[in-house]
C-alpha positions as CSV (number, residue, x, y, z in Angstrom):
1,X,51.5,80.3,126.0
2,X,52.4,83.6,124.3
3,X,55.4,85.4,123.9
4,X,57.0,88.5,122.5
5,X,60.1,89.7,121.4
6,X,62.5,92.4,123.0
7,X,65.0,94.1,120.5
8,X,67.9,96.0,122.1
9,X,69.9,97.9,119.6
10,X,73.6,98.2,120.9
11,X,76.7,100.1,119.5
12,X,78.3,96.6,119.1
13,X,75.6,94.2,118.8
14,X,72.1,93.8,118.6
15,X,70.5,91.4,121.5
16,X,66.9,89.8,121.0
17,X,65.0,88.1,123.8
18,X,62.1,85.8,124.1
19,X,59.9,86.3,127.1
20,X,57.2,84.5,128.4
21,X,53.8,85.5,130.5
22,X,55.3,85.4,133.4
23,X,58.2,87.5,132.0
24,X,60.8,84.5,132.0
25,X,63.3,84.7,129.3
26,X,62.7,81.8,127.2
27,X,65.6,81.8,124.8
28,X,67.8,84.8,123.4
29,X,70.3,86.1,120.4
30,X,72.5,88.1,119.4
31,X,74.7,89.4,116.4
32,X,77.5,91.7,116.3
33,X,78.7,94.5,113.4
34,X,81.4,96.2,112.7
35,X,82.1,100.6,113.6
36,X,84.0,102.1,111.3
37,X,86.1,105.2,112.8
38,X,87.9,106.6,109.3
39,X,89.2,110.0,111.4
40,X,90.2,110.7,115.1
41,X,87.1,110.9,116.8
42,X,84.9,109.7,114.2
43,X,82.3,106.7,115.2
44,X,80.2,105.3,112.1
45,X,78.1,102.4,111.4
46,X,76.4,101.1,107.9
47,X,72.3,101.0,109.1
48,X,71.6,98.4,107.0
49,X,74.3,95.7,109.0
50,X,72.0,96.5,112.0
51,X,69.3,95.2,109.5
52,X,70.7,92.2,108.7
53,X,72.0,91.6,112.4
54,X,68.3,91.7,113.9
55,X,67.0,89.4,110.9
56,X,69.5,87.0,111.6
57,X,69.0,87.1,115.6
58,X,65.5,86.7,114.9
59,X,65.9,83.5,112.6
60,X,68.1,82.1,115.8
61,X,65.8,83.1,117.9
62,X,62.7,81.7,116.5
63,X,64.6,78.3,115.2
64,X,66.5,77.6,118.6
65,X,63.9,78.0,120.9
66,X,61.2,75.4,119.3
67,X,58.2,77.6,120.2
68,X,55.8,78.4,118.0
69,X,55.5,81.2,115.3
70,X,52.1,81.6,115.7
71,X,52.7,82.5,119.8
72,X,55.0,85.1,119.2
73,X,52.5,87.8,119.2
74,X,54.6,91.3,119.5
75,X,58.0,92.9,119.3
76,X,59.6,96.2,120.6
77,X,62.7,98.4,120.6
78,X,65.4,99.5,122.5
79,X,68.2,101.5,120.9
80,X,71.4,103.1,120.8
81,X,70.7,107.1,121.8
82,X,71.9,110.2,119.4
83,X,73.1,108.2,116.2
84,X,72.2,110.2,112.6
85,X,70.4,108.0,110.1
86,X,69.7,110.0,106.9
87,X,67.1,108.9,104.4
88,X,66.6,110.0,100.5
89,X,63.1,110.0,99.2
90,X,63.4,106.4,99.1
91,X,64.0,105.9,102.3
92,X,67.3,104.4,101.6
93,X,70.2,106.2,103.7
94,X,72.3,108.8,101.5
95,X,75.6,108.0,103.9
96,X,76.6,105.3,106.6
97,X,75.2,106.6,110.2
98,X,76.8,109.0,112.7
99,X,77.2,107.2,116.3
100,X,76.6,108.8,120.0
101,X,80.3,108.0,120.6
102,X,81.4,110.3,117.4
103,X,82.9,113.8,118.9
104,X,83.2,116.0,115.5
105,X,80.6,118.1,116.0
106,X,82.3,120.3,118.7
107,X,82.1,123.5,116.3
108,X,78.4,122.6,115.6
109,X,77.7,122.4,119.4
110,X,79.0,126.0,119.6
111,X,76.4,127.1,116.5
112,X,73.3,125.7,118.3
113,X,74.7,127.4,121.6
114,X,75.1,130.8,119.3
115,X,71.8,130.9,117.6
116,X,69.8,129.5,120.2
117,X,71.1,131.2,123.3
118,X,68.7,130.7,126.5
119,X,66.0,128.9,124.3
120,X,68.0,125.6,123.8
121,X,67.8,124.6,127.7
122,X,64.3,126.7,127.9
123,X,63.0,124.2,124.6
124,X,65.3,120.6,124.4
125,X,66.1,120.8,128.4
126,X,69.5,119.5,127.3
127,X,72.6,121.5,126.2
128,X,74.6,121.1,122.7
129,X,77.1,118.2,123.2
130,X,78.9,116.7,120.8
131,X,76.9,113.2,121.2
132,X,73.4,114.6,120.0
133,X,71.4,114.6,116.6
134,X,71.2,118.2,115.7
135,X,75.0,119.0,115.7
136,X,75.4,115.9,113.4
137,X,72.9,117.1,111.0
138,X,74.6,120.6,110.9
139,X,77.9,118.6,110.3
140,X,76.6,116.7,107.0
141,X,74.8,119.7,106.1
142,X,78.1,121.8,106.2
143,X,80.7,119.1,105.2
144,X,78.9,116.5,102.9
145,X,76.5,119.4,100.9
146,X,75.7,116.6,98.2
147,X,74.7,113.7,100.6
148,X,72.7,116.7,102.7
149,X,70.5,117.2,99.8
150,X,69.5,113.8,99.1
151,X,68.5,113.7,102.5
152,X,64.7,114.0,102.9
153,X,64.2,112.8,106.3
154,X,66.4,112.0,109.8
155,X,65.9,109.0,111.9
156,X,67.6,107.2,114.7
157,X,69.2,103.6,114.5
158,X,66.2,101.5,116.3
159,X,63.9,103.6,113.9
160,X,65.6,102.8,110.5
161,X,65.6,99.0,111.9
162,X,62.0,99.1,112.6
163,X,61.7,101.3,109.0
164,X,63.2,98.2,107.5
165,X,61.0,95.6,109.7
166,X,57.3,97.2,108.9
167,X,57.8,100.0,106.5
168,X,56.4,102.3,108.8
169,X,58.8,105.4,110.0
170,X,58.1,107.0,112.9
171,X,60.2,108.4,116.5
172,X,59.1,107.7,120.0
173,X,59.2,110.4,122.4
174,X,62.1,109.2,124.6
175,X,64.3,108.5,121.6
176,X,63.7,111.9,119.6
177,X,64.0,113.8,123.5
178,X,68.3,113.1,122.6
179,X,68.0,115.1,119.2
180,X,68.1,118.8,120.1
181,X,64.9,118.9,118.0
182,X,62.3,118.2,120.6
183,X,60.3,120.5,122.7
184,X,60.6,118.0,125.6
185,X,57.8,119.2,127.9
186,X,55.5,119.9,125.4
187,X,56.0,116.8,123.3
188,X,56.4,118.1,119.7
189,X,59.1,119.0,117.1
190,X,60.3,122.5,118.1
191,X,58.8,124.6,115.1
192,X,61.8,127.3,116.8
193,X,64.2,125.4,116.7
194,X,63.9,123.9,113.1
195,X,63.4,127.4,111.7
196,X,66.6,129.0,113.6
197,X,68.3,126.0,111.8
198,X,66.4,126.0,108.2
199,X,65.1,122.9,108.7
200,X,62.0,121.9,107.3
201,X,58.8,119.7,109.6
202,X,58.9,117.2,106.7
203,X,62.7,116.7,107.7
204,X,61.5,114.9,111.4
205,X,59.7,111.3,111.6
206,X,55.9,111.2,113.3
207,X,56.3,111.0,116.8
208,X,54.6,107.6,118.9
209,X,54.3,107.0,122.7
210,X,57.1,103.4,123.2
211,X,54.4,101.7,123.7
212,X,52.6,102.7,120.4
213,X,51.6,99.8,117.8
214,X,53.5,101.1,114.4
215,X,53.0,97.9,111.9
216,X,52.9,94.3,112.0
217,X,56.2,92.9,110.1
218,X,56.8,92.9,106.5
219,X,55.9,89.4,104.7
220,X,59.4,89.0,103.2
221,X,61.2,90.1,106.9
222,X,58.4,87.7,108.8
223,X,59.5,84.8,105.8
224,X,63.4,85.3,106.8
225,X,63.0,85.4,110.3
226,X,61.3,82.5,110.5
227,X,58.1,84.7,112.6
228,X,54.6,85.1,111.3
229,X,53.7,88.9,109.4
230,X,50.9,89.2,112.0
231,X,53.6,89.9,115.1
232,X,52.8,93.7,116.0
233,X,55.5,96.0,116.5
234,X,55.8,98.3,118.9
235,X,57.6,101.8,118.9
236,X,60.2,101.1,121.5
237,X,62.5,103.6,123.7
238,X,65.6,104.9,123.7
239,X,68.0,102.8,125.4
240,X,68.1,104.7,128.9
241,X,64.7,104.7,129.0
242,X,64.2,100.9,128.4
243,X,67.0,100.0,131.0
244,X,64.9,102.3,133.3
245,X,61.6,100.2,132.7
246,X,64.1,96.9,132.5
247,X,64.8,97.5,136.3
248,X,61.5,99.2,137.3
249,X,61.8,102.8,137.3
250,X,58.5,103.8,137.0
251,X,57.7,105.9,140.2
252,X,58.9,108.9,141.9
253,X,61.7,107.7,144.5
254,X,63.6,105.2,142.5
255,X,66.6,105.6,140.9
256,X,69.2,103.3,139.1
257,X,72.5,103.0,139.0
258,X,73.8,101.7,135.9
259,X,77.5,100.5,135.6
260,X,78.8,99.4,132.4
261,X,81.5,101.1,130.2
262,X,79.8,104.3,130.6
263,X,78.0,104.9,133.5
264,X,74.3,106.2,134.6
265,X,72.0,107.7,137.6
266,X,68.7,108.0,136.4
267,X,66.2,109.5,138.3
268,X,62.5,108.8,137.8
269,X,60.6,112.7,137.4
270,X,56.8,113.4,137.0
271,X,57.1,117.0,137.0
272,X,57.5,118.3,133.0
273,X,58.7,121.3,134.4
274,X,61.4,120.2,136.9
275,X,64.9,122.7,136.1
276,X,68.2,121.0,136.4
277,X,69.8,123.9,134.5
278,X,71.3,121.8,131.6
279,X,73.9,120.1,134.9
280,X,71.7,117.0,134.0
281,X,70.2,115.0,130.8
282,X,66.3,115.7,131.2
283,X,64.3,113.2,129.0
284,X,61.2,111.8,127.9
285,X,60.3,108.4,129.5
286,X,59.5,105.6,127.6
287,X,56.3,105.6,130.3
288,X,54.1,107.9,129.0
289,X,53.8,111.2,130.0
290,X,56.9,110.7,132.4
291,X,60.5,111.9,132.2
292,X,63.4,111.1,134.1
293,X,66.8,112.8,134.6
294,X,70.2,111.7,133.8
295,X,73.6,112.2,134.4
296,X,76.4,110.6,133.4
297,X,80.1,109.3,133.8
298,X,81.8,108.5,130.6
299,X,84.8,105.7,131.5
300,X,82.7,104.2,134.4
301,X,83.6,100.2,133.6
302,X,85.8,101.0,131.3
303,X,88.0,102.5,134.1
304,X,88.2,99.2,135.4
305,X,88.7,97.6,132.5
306,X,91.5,99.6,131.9
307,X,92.9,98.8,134.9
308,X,92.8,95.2,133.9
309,X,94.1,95.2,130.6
310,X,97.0,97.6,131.5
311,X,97.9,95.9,135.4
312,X,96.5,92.3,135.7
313,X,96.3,91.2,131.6
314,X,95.8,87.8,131.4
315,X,93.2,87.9,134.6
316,X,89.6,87.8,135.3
317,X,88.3,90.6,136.8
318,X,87.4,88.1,140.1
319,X,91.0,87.0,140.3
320,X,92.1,90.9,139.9
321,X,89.5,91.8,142.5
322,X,90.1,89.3,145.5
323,X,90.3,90.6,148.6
324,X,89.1,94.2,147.3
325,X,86.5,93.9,150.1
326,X,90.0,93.1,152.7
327,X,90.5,97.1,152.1
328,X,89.1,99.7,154.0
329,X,87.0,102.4,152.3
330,X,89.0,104.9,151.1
331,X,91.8,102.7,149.9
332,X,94.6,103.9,152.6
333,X,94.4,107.6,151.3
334,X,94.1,106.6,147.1
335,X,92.1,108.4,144.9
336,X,91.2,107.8,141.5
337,X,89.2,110.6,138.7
338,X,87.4,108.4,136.3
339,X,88.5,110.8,133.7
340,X,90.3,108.4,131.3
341,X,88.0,110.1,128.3
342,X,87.2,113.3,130.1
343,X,83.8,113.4,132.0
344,X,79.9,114.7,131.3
345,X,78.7,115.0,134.6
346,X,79.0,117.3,136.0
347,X,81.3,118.9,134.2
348,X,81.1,118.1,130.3
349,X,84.5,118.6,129.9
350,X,86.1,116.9,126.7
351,X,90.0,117.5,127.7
352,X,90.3,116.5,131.6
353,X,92.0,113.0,132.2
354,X,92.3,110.7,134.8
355,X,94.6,110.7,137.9
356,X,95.5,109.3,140.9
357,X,96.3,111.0,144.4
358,X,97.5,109.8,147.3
359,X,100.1,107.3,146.2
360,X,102.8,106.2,148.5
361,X,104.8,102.9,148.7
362,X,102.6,101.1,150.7
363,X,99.8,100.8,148.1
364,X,99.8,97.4,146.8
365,X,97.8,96.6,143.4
366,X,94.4,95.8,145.5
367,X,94.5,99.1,147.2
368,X,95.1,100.3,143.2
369,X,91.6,98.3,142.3
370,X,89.7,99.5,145.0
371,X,91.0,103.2,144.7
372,X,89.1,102.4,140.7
373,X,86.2,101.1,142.1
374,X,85.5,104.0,144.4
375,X,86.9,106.8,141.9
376,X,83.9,105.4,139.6
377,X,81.4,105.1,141.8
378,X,82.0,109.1,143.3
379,X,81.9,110.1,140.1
380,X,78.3,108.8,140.1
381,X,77.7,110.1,143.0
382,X,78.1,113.8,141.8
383,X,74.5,113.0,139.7
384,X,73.0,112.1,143.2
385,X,74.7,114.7,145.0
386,X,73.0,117.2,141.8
387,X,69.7,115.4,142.0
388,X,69.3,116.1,146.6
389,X,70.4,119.4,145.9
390,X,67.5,120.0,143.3
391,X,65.0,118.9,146.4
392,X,65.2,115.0,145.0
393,X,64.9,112.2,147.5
394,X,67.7,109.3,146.8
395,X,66.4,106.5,148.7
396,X,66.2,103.5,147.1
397,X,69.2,103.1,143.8
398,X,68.6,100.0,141.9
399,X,71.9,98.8,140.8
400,X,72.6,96.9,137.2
401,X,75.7,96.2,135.0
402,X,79.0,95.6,136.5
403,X,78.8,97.2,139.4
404,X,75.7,94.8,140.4
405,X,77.9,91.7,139.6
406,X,80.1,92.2,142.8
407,X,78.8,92.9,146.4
408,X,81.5,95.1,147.6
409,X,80.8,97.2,144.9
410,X,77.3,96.9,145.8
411,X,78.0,97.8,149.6
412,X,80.3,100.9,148.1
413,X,77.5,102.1,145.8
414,X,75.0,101.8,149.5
415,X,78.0,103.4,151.3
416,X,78.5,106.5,148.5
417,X,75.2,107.2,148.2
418,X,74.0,107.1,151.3
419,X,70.7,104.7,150.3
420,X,69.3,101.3,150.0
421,X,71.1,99.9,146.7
422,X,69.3,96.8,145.7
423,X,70.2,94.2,142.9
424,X,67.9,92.3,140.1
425,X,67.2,88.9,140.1
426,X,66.9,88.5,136.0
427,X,68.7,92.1,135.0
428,X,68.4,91.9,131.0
429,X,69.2,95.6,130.6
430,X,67.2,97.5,127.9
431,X,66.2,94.6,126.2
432,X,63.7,93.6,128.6
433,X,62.2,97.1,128.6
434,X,62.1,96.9,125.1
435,X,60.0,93.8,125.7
436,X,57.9,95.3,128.4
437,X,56.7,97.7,126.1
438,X,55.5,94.9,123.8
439,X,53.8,93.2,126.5
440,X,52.0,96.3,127.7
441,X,51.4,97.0,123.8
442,X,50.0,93.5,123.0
443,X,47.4,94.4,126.1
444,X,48.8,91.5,128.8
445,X,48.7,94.2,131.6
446,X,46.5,97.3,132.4
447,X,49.4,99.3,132.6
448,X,53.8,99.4,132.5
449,X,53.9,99.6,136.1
450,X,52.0,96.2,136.2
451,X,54.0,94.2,134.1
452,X,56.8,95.6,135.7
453,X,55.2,93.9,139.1
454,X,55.4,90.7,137.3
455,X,58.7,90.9,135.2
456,X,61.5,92.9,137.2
457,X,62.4,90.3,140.2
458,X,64.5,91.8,143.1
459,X,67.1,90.4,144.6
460,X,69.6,91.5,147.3
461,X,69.3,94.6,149.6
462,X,72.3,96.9,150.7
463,X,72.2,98.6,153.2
464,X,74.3,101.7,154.0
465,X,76.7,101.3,156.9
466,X,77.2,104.4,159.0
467,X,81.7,104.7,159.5
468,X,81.6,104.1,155.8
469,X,79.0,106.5,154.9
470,X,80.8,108.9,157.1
471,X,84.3,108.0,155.3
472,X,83.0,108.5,152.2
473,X,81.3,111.7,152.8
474,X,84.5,113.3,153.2
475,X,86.7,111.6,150.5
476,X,83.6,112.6,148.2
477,X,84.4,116.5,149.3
478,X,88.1,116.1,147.8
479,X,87.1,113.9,145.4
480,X,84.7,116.9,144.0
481,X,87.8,119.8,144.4
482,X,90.4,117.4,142.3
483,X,88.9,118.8,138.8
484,X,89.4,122.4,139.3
485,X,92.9,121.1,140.8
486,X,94.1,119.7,137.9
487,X,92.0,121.4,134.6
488,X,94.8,123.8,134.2
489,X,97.6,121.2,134.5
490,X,95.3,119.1,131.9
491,X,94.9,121.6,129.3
492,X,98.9,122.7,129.6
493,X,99.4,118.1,129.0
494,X,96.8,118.1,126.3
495,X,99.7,119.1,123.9
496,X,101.6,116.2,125.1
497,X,99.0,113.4,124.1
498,X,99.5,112.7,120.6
């Protein structure tokens, strides 16, 4: 039997997963590390704990499972989206890295939007938000002179792991499509953008397709993770993109739904050329030669957590739940904004916050819950709503994270969106994708779409039900005028926060 390793780089942790053949997952591991956040807003890791984290889930991995070395024969990446990692000529990094989550950057954002004009959407198909790589490297480069000149190079946090792994740096296409850098559609560094910004070509990584073979691991790394230096390493994809092939999403017509403290609705795209107009993420897909599109809502679980930890602390999230399904859509006239950390899609808007409307002294907690649970689930819904007004068909949402954990929320998301939401059988999230691409890589299947046919195992359907969808239809129409309601009493409260 063979195997090979999956690798998903988190913002808390880093998860590892042995799969089988047959795509069965044969033992996993994980390790966390700490985020520093020195300043309001700030969001920093050291790239060398993400280092030791893998090594060490490796060594569990390889020592708990009792297969052998020698059948481990390849490993690939998934990784946290955005996050700086700057190198010196030695390729050791000159300061710790910058996270996705890190909002400092909004002056930068305004820079790129300045000197760039129409050509940022026209070249990186994405606009300047504070979450990106280029606004980061303007930040060091403007704040932190001395550590910007040691810098030599930029990567992104799978890429310095896999640095560290093989010795090899490179970028895949879906990972370097979050910088600002890339010319998305036409696959390169953007030689217009670096020069608007000074930046040398020397200054990017070589770009890989995900499923590219970039090394085999180091001797000393193969000795401490108890592997063999002959497993072949693979690229790897930005996280997004692995979920995506985690869950299927490898044709035009499927989409996923993607629930856990943030949340996502990616839509698979062929077309290169398709225009969202910077409403949506538009990114390279870890398949080759696809892309997919992307929007997103900020405080999708975490709303829910939220309401946990604030209203039923000392619960689990079934005991807070029961009898959510008891309550009619539209929780008796409550309506939650998800905005508890303002919102990206559709509106990238940094200041609005979350409300409830609608409340009057018959609402019991449930009613509270469910009011959440919808609120959440709208907010998704404006990325689907975006995507059929584009000419996009929304047929068929796969559903993973929370949300997929609990069948009225699975029902809701069927009932929102108006399509058949179906569930996984073995959802492993990124890390599977990352292990897909090792699989395909290592030459088990002709092509990503195959080992998909053998690894991602369906499980229930939902169908949409027609009062609901036609409830929902019209609580999503006020759900979609609260924001311009409420921006100008959110700006005049913003004072008030601190």
């Amino acid at each position: 039997m063979s195997y090979v390793i999956g690798i998903d780089l988190g913002t808390s942790a880093v998860k590892a997963l042995l799969i089988d053949k047959e795509g069965v997952v044969r033992g996993e591991a994980s390790r966390a590390y700490p985020l520093f956040h020195e300043h309001s807003g700030w969001s920093e890791q050291k790239p060398d704990d993400w280092v030791e984290g893998t090594i060490e889930a490796l060594k569990e991995l390889s020592s708990s499972t009792g297969i052998n070395a020698a059948d481990i024969e390849g490993m690939s990446f998934s990784g946290q989206m955005h996050g700086l990692v700057l190198l010196d000529g030695e390729g050791n990094p000159v300061r710790n890295a910058i996270l996705w989550n890190d909002t400092r950057t909004t002056a930068q954002c305004r820079e790129i939007e300045r000197t760039l004009g129409d050509k940022l959407l026209g070249i990186t198909r994405n606009p300047a938000l504070e979450g990106f790589t280029l606004p980061k490297i303007l930040w060091v480069r403007q704040n932190e002179p001395q550590a910007f000149e040691q810098a030599k190079l930029f990567v992104l946090p799978k890429d310095y792991v896999r640095y560290r792994l093989t010795g090899e740096l490179h970028m895949d296409y879906s990972d370097a499509a979050g910088t600002l850098l890339l010319d998305v559609a036409g696959k390169q560094w953007s030689n217009d953008v670096l020069a608007a910004f000074d930046l040398p070509a020397s200054f990017c990584p070589a770009l890989v397709e995900s499923h590219g073979l970039v090394g085999t691991l180091l001797p000393a790394v193969a000795e401490r993770a108890g592997l063999q230096a002959s497993v072949k390493v693979f690229a790897g994809g930005a996280d997004n993109a692995c979920g995506a092939i985690g869950a299927g999403i490898l044709s035009e017509g499927l989409t996923l739904s993607s629930i856990g403290t943030s949340g996502v609705i990616l839509n698979y795209e062929n077309d290169k050329d398709a225009d969202f107009a910077g409403k949506v993420h538009f990114f390279n897909h870890g398949k080759e030669n696809a892309f997919y599109a992307m929007g997103v809502t900020l405080a999708a679980g975490y709303s829910l957590s939220w309401f946990k930890n604030t209203f039923a602390a000392g619960e689990s999230f079934n005991q807070m739940l029961e009898g959510v399904g008891e309550v009619k859509p539209g929780a008796g006239g409550l309506l939650f904004t998800p905005y508890l950390v303002g919102e990206r899609t559709p509106h990238a808007d940094a200041q609005i916050r979350a409300s409830f409307i609608g409340v009057d002294g018959s609402h019991t907690r449930i009613d509270f819950a469910r009011a959440v649970m919808e609120g959440i689930t709208f907010s998704l819904n404006e990325s689907v709503d975006l995507f059929r007004k584009a000419g996009k068909k929304i047929e068929t949402v796969i559903s993973i994270g929370g949300g997929a954990q609990n069948p009225v929320w699975l029902q809701m998301q069927a009932d929102i969106f108006n399509a058949t939401v179906v569930a996984l059988e073995n959802e492993q999230g990124p890390g599977l994708g990352a292990a897909m691409l090792a699989a395909y890589g290592c030459g088990w299947f002709p092509s990503l779409d195959a080992c998909a046919d053998q690894f991602v195992k369906r499980g229930a359907s939902y169908e949409p039900n027609a009062d609901a969808v036609e409830t929902y239809a019209g609580l999503f129409r006020i759900y979609q005028q609260v924001y311009e309601q409420t921006r100008g009493l959110n700006e005049a409260l913003a004072a008030y926060r601190n």
